[in-house]
N, C-alpha and C positions, 0 to 999 in steps of 0.2 A: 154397561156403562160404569157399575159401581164397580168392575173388575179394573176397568181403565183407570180410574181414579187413583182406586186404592194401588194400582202397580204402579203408577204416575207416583204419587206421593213414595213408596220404597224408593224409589230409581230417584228421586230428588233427596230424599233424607241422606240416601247411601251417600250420594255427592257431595254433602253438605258434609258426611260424618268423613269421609275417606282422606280430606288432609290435616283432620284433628289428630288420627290416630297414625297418619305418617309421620308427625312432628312428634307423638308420643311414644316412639318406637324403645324398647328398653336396648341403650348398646354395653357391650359389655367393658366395662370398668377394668383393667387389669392395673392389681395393686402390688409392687415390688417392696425390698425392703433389703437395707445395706446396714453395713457394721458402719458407721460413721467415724468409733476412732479407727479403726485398722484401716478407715482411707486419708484420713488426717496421718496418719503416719507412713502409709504408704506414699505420700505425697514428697519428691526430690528433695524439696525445700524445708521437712520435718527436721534435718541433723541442725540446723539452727533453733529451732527451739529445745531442741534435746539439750542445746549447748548453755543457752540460758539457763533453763532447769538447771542443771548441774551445777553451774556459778551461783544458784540463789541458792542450793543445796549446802552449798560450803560456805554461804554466809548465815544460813538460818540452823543449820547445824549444831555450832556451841551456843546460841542462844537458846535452843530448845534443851540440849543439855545443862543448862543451867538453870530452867524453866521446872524441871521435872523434878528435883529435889524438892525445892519450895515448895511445891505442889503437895506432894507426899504431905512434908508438914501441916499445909496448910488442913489438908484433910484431914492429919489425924487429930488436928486441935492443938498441936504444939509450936505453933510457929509464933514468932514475935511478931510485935509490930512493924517494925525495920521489916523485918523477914514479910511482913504481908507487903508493904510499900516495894520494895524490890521486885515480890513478884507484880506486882500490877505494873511498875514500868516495865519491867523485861516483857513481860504480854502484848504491853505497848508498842514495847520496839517492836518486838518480833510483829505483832501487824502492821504499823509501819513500812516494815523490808518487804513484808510478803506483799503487800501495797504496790509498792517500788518496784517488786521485780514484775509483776503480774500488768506493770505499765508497759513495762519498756517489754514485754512479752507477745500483749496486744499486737501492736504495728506489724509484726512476726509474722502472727498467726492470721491476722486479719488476710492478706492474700493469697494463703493456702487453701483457707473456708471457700474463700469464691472461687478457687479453682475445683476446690470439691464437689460448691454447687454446680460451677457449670458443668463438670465431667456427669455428672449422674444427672441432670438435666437432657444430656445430649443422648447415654444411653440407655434412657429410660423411653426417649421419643423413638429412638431407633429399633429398639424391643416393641414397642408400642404398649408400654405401660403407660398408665394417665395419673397414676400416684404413687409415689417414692415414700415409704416410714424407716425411723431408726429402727433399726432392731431392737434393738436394748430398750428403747421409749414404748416400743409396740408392747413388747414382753412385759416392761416394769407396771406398766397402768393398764393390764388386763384389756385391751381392747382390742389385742389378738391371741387366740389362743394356740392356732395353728397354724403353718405354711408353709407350701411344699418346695422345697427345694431349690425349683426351678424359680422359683419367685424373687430367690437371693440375687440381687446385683454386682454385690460385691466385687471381684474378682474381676468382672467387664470392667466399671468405673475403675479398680486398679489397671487395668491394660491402661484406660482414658488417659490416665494419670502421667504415667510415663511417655506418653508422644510428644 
């Protein structure tokens, strides 16, 4: 009797324990990882920003060049007062433009990003990866030290890109 019991009580624990540990099944994680500018620029719509860049380039230009003498001065302790006043507004403008350009930049870029995300969204679910890292972010703050290859998305999300 105390066989019965005691197999009675197994056969009812097992039962009890067998859909804790179906819910706690370990599934495997597959973590990808993409060059994020090289698909921001791979992206059609990139030769518009290229285009801004270059227009702010040529306005922030001779300001910077006019920037960099004073500068010198200033560091080496010979510069006047006028000469410190001039550079602190030219520093001014020049953040200002860089301001200015970096606005009208935004609106640009903003719906390149979301085409970015969704391309590496779409084939990151299609690979059956479950998490997507920059490369460069993974690499820069140590919390990848390794990855093989095959892990790179890259190149698929550019296909994405161009359809």
């Amino acid at each position: 009797m105390k066989r019965l019991s005691l197999a009675a009580l197994l056969l009812a624990f097992s039962a009890l324990l067998t859909p804790m540990l179906a819910q706690n099944k370990n599934v495997a994680t597959r973590v990808g990882f993409v060059d994020a500018d090289a698909l921001v620029q791979a992206h059609p719509d990139y030769k518009k920003v290229q285009d801004l860049q270059a227009q702010a380039r040529k306005e922030l230009g001779p300001i910077e060049e006019k920037i960099k003498p004073l500068e010198a001065k200033i560091r080496s302790g010979q510069a006047t007062a006028k000469e410190r006043q001039d550079y602190e507004n030219l520093v001014k403008t020049y953040q200002d433009t860089v301001k200015k350009w970096q606005e009208r930049q935004n609106p640009v870029l903003k719906p390149i990003l979301e085409d970015v995300d969704k391309a590496i969204a779409k084939v990151a679910k299609a690979q059956g990866f479950s998490v997507v890292m920059s490369r460069q972010v993974a690499a820069q703050s140590g919390l990848v030290v390794y990855a093989d290859d095959d892990t790179d998305l890259t190149e698929a999300v550019k296909k994405e890109l161009k359809r």
